[in-house]
Structures are given as C-alpha cells and as structure tokens.
N, C-alpha and C positions, 0 to 999 in steps of 0.2 A: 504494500500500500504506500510506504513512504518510500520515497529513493535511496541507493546505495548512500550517494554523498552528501545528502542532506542528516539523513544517520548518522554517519560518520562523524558529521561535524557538530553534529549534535554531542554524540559519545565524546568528543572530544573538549568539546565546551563544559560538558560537567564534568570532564574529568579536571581541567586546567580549575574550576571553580571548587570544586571538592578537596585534590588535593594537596593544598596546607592544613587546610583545615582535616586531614587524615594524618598528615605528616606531624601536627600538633598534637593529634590526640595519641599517637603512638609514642613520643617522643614524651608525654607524660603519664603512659604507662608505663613504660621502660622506667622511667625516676623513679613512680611508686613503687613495683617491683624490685629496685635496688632498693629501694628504703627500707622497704620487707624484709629484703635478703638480709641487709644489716641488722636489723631490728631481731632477727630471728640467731645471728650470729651472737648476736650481744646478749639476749637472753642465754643460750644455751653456755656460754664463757660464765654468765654469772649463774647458772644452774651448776655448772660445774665447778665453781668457786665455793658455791655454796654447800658444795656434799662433800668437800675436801673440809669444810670447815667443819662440817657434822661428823664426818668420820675422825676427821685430830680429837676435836670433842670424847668421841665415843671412846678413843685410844686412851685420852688422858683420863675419863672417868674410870677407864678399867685399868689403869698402872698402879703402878709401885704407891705412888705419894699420896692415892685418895685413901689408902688406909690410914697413913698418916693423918691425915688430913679428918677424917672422921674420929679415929683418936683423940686427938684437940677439941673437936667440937661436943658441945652436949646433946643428949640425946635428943631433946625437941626442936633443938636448934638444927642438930642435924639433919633432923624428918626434916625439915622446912629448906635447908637448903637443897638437897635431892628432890625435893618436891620442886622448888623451884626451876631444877637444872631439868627434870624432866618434861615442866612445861614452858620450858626454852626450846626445848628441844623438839616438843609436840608442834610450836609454833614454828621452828625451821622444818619440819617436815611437810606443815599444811602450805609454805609461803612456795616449799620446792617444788609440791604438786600443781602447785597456782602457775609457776615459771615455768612446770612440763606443758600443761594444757595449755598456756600463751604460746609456750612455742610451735605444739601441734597446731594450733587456729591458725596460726602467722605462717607456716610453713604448706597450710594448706591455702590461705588467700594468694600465695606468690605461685604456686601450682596452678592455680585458676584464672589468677592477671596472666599466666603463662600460656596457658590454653586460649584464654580470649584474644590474648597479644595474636601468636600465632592462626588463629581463626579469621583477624581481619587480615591479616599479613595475606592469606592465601584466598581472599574475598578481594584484595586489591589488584 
C-alpha cells in the first residue's frame, strides 16, 4: 500500500528521532546496573567483614582467657554479661541475614536490568 521509499524514509526518520533518546536510556541502565554491581560488591565485603568478626568473636569467647575472665566476675554479673554477649551476637546474626537477603535482591535486580538491557539491545 505504501511505497518502498517512502517506508524507508519513514523507518529512517524514527529511527534518526528515537535514537538518542535509546542511546540515553541504555546509557542509564548501564550506570544503574554498575551501581548495582557495586552496591552488591560492597555488601557482600561487608557481609564478609562481618562473619570474620563473628567468628574472632566466637574464637575468643571459647579461649583460654574467658575462663579467666568468668573467674573474676561474679556470678550475676557474669549471667548478665554472656547474656549480653549473646544478644550481641543474636543481633550480628539477624543484621548478617539482612546483608544476605540485600544482596540476593540486588544481585537479582542487576540480573534483570541485564536481561532488559540486553532485550532492547536486540529490539534495536
């Protein structure tokens, strides 16, 4: 119905008009997917910060010097600190699971800007 070159310059007019405006929108998924990536790097360095700190924890609660160290102390006094150390310690477990699941979420929104990325990439 319409002519070859009229077509043509059609397809070519919205393309010339579309794409920056494609080349913008990819160029600011690409940013947010590196920001992702970061974001998902830096939690996982401070998840692993955090379970090196839990595990020295757990070492030094079970050494040599906490015998010591419960010696010296009186008996309620000492309930009350192992109470406390334990709900130090319940609170770095719940913060670590918190910075697992943030990473899972984040690792799967950069999976998905990835797929969407790629998706118009092969629509262009």
């Amino acid at each position: 119905l319409i002519p070859h070159p009229s077509l043509a310059a059609a397809e070519a007019s919205l393309r010339d008009e579309i794409g920056p405006h494609i080349a913008h929108l990819l160029d600011r998924a690409e940013t947010q997917v590196d920001r992702a990536e970061r974001r998902v790097e830096t939690l996982k360095a401070r998840s692993e910060l955090l379970a090196g700190r839990m595990a020295a924890d757990d070492r030094s609660g079970s050494g040599g010097n906490s015998g010591s160290i419960r010696a010296r102390t009186a008996g309620a006094r000492g309930k009350g600190l192992a109470g406390e150390r334990a709900l130090k310690a319940r609170a770095v477990r719940t913060r670590k699971e918190g910075l697992k699941y943030s990473v899972e979420r984040l690792e799967l929104q950069v999976s998905q800007k990835e797929r969407e990325l790629r998706k118009r990439l092969e629509e262009a």
